[in-house]
N, C-alpha and C positions, 0 to 999 in steps of 0.2 A: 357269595359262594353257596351258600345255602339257598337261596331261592334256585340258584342255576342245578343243585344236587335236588330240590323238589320238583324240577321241570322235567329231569333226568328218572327220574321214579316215576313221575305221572305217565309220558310219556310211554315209559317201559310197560307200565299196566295197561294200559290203553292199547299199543300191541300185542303183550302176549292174551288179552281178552280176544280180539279180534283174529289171531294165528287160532288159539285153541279153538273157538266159536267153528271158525272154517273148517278145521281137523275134522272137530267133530258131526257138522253137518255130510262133509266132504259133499260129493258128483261137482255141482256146479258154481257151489258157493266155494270149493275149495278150487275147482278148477280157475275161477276167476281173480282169486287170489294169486296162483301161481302164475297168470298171465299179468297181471299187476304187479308182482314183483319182477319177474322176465322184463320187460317193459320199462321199469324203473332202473335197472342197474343196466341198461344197454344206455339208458339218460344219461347217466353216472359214468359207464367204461366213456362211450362217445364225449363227454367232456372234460374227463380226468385226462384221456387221449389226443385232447382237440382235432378230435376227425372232422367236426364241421366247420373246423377254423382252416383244417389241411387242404379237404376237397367233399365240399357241399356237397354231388351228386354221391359220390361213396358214402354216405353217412344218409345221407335220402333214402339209398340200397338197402343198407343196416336197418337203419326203420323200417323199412317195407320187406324187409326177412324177418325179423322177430314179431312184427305183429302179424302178418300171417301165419307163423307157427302159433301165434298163440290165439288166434281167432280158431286155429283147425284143434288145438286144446279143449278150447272154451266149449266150442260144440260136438266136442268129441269125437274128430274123424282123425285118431290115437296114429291109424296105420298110417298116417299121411305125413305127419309132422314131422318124423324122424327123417325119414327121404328129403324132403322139402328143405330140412334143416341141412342136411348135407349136401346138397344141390347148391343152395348158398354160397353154404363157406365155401365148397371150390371154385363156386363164382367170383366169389370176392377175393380168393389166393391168385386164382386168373388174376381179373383184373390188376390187383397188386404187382404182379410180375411184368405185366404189359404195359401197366402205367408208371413204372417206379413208386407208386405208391408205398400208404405205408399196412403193414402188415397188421395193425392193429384191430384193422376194421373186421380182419377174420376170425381173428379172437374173440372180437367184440359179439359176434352175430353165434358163435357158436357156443361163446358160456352165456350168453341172456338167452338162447335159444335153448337149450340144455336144461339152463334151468327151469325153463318150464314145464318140460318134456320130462323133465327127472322125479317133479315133485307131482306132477298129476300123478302118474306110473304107478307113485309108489304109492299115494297113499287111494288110487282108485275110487269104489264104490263097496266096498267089502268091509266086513270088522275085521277080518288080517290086513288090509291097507290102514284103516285106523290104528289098530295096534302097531304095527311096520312103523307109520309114522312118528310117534308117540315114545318110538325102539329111539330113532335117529335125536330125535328132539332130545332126551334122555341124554343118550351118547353125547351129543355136542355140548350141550349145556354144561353136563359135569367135566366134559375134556377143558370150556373156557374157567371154570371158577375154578377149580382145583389147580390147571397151572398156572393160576395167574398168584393164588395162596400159596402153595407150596415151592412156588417160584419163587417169589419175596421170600418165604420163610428159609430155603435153604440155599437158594443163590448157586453159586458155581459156575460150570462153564456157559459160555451165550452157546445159543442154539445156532445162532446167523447171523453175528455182528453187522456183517454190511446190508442186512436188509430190516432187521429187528433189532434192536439193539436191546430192546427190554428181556427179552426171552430166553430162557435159560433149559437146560439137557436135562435138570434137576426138574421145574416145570412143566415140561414136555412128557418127561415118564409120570410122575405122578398126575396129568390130566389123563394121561393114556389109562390109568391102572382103576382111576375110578370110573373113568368110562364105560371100563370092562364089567364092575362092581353095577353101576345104572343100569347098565342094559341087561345084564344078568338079570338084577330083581325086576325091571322090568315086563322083562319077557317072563319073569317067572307068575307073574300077573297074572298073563293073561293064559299060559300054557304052560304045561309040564318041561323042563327041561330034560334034554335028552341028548347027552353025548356035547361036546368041546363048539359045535357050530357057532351057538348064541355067541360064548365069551371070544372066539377067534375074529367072528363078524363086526363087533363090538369093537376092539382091538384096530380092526383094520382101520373101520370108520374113525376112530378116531384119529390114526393117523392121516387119514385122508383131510380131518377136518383141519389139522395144524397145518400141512401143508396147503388148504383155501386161504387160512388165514394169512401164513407167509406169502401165498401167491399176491395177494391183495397188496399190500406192506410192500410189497417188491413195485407193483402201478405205480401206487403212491410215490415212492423214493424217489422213482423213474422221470414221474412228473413233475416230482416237487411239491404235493400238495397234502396237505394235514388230514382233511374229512375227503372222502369218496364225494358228499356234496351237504345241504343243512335241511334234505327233507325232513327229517325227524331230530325233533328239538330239545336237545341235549344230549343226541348219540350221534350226530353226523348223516351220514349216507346210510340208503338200504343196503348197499356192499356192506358198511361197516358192521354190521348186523349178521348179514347173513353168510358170511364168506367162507365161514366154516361149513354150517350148512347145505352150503351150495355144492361142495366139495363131496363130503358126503352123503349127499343123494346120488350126487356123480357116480360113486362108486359104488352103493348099492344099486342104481337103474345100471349099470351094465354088470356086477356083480347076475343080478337077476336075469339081465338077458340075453351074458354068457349060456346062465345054466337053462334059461328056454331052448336056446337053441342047443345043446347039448343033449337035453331031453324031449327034445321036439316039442314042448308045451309055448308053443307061440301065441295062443290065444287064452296063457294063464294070468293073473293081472300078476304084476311085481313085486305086490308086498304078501301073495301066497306064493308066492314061488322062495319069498325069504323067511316066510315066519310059518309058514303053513303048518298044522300039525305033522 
């Protein structure tokens, strides 16, 4: 037990070295991370899914949709990925309808597509995309450790018995509450606060990040399977890792580009249009 809880700490370090490392360089070094993670958890949906056990060529598709979003990532032609991503998935909702397929594979291509497209976005080339970043990482991280502590510690009702069984309404507020707390002094870091935005944003994300998590937990159930997959040794799957995460970038990249297009700032990056002064 103890060596497998020191694999589990090594591990963990050795990740968030290499996450923050990327943050911090970001352009390319971050962008190739996000294409690497995209990449990795389409591995993960497709064989938690068994789409390549269903129908080989759909799952060929799914590969050759995400890594073209994330090669047009990696070299940054930004405009292109979001179309392209969405051209897909109705490709593959097509297909699905036509072939009685299963509907998995458009899931599949548009959260590993997404998240790629979600996590460049935000944290760009800019010290407001670093900070942005830095916002969400905050966010998630205090939403998992707080309600998984105050969960245990005050129990009560489940959040979702048939999908989570561990998780509780008592957990869920109090991940939510320090979330609010992180991002706050976070953002207070790097900028003056000004007015309810930070902690409402904050708020959201974090809900958004409970329900990545639940959405995951739901795959899993669905398939029957413990770990998303055993890339990383002693935490399971990059899903397993990142599913909150993933959620809440979701919701900050269209958060931010609701409000581009609202304010016509289409060629503003996403983590000034959230954190901007």
């Amino acid at each position: 037990m103890q060596s497998e809880l020191r694999l589990r700490i090594l591990s963990g370090i050795v990740l968030a070295i290499v996450v923050l490392a990327a943050t911090w360089l970001g352009g390319l070094a971050f962008r190739v991370l996000a294409a690497a993670i995209g990449l990795l958890v389409y591995y993960e949906w497709s064989t938690m899914t068994r789409l390549a056990e269903r129908d080989f060529r759909a799952n060929a598709f799914g590969w050759l949709s995400v890594a073209l979003v994330a090669a047009l990532v990696v070299f940054a032609f930004d405009e292109l990925a979001l179309p392209v991503l969405l051209g897909a998935a109705v490709l593959a909702i097509v297909y699905a309808l036509a072939s009685q397929g299963s509907n998995w594979l458009a899931g599949g291509v548009a959260y590993s597509g997404l998240t790629v497209i979600s996590l460049a976005a935000i944290r760009g080339d800019t010290a407001h995309g670093f900070a942005a970043m830095l916002f969400i990482f905050a966010v998630v991280w205090a939403t998992d450790i707080l309600a998984y502590f105050v969960g245990r510690a005050i129990g009560g009702p489940k959040l979702a018995p048939s999908i989570s069984p561990g998780k509780t309404w008592s957990g869920a507020i109090g991940g939510a509450i320090s979330a609010v707390i992180a991002g706050t002094l976070l953002h207070m870091a790097f900028f003056s606060l000004d007015g309810l935005w930070v902690p409402v944003i904050a708020l959201v994300l974090s809900v958004f990040s409970q329900i990545g998590d639940l959405f995951e937990s739901f795959i899993k159930r669905r398939f029957g399977v413990k770990d998303s997959s055993r890339l990383i040794p002693g935490h399971g799957g990059v899903m397993d890792r990142v599913d909150g995460l993933v959620f809440a970038c979701f919701a900050a990249f269209l958060i931010a580009l609701g409000d581009a297009i609202v304010s016509s700032a289409a060629n503003t990056p996403a983590g000034v249009i959230l954190f901007g002064p």
